[in-house]
N, C-alpha and C positions, 0 to 999 in steps of 0.2 A: 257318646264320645269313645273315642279309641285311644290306647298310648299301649309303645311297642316296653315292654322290660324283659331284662335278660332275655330276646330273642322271642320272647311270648307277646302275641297283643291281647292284652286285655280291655273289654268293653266294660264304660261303668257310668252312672250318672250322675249329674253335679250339678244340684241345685238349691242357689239362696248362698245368702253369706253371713258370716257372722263366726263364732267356733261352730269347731267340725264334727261332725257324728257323721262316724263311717261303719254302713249298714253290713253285714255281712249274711247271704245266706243261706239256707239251709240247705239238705239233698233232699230227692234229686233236684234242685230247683235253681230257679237262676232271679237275678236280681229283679226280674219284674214284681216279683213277689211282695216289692219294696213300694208298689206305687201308692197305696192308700196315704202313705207316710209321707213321700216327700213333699208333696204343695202346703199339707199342714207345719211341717214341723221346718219347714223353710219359711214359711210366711210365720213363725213365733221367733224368727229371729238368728237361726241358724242354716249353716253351711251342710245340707245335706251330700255324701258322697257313698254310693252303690256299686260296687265291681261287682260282674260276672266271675265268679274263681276260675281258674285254667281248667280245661275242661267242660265250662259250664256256658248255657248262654249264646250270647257273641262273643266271646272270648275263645282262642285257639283252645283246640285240645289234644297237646302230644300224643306221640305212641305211650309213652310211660313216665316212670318218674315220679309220682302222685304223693306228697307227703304232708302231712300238716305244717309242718317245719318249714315247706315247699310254698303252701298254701300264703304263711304269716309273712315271708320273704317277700312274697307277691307284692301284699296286701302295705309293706312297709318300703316297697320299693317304689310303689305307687305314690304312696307319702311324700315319697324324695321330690318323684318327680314333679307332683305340684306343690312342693317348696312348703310342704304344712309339719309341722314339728311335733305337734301330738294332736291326738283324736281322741273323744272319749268311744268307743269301740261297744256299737253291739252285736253281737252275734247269735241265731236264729241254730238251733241244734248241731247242725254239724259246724256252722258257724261261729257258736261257742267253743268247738274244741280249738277253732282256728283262734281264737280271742284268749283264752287258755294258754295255748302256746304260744303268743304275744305279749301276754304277762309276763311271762317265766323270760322269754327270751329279747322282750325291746320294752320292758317296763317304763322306759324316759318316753316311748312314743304313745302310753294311754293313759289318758286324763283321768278316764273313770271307763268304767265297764259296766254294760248292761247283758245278763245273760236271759235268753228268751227262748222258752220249750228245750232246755237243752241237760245235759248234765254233766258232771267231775267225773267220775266213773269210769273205767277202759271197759271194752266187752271181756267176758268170761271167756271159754274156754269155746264152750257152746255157739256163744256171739262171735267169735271171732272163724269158728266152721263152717256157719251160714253167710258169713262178709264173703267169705272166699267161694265160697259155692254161688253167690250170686254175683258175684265180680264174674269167675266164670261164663257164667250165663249169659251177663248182659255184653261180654265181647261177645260171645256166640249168637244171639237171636237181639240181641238192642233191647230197647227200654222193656218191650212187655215186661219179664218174669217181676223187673224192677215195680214197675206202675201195678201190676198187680198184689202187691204186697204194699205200697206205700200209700194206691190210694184208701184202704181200707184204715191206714193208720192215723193220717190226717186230719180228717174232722170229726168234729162233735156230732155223737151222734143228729141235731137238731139243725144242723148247720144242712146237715146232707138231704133233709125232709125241706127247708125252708129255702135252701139257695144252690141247688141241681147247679146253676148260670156256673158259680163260683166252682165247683167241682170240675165240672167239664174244664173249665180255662185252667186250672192246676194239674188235670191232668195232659191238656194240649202241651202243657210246657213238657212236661215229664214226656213225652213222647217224644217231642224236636232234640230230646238229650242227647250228643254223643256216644255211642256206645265207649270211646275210649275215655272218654271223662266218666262214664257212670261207674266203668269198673275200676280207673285209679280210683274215683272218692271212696269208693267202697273199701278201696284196702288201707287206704291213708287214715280210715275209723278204723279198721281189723287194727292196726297198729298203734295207732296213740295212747299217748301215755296216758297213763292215772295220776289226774289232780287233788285226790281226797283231800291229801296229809297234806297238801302246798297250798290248799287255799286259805290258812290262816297265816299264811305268809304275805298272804296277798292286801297290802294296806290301802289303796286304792280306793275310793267311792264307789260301791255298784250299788245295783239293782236286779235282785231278777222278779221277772214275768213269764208267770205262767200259766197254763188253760186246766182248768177244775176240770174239764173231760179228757186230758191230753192223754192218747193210748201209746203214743212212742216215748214220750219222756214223762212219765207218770209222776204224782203230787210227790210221792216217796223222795225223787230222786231231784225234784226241787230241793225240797226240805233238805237235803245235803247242802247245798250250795247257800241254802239262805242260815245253816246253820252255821255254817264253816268258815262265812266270809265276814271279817270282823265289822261291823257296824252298817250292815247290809240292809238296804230297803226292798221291799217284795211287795205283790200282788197278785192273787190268785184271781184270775177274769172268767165268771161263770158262764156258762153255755160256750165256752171256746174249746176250741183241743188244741192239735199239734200246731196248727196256723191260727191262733189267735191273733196273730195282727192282721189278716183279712177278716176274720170271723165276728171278731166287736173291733174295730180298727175305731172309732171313738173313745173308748175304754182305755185302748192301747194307746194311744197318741198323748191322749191330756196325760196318763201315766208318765209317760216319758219323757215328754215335756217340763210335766212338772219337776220330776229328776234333773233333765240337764240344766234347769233354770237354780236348780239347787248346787252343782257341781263349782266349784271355789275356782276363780277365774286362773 
């Protein structure tokens, strides 16, 4: 499905009914990423809903613009338009930063928060040289420099010996990416803020999930978020990494499931 906001359209999917869990996710990737999920976790009862972020997907991708702030707006504007008043909100690595700053800034529109392969953290100094330098890049030459650094991040090492299928199609997406979406999301993470100190503010029900192999958001940098969010439930899912919900997408599902069936109406 399509719907036009503030002059942007964004594509996203919408399936089952019941309360809403709105997927958000990760770079460089686009909402397909979400399919293991929605027929199960729609057929337990809920309203799943998936957008492409701007930039991403079937979704338009400006010349510029690109901000997490940019991002939440989207993602809250979308809300409006199909008439839902809160979500509980998961979001998939860069996806959590977008879910991060939906806390901080539309707290009345999430019920609960699921953070998945992501973390609190801004980039260092360092991180924030390489954003720029591959934002760079990928206006210049497109996805390569991008796919070549991310598909290596991705999966568990065992993932990449047992299911080649699932690699290839991760990175077919990563390749269909915009070059102007790949370098705003790049810089919309150079930029955002640091959630450390705010996430004991944050009183909300969450959840994080996360992959025992994950090379891009390491167990470390879980352990922030499961330590920092007051009365938080977690799950470390073995042999997954950075796409643990395609990698044991059973593991994942009944986890989160079981979460929103837990989440106070």
């Amino acid at each position: 499905m399509n719907i036009t906001i503030d002059d942007i359209n964004l594509a996203y999917d919408d399936v089952g009914t019941g309360p809403v869990l709105m997927l958000i996710h990760g770079f460089p990737l686009n909402r397909q990423m979400w399919q293991p999920q929605l027929t199960p976790i729609a057929e337990a009862g809920f309203r799943v809903i998936a957008p492409d972020l701007r930039g991403f997907g079937a979704s338009d991708a400006p010349a510029g613009g690109y901000s997490m702030d940019l991002f939440a707006d989207d993602i809250v504007g979308l809300l409006d338009a199909l008439d839902i008043e809160k979500a509980v909100v998961g979001g998939m690595s860069m996806g959590g930063y977008v879910l991060l700053n939906l806390m901080e800034r539309y707290p009345d529109r999430v019920r609960a928060a699921c953070f998945i392969a992501t973390r609190a953290n801004a980039d260092d100094e360092a991180g924030r040289a390489r954003r720029s330098a591959m934002a760079a890049e990928a206006e210049r030459l497109g996805a390569n420099p991008v796919i070549k650094i991310f598909a290596e991040l991705l999966f568990a090492t065992e993932t990449a010996e047992r299911n080649p299928e699932l690699i290839a199609l991760v990175t077919s997406w990563m390749r269909n990416a915009a070059p102007k979406g790949l370098a705003g999301g790049l810089l919309a993470m150079r930029d955002r803020k640091d959630y450390v100190e705010d996430l004991k503010s944050f009183q909300l029900p969450s959840l994080v999930l996360a992959g025992a192999e994950d090379r891009a958001a390491p167990l470390e940098v879980a352990k922030v978020l499961i330590d920092g969010l007051p009365g938080c439930k977690s799950r470390i899912i073995d042999k997954a990494g950075h796409m643990l919900n395609m990698e044991q997408p059973e593991i994942f599902n009944k986890t989160l499931i079981d979460f929103l069936n837990s989440v106070p109406e």
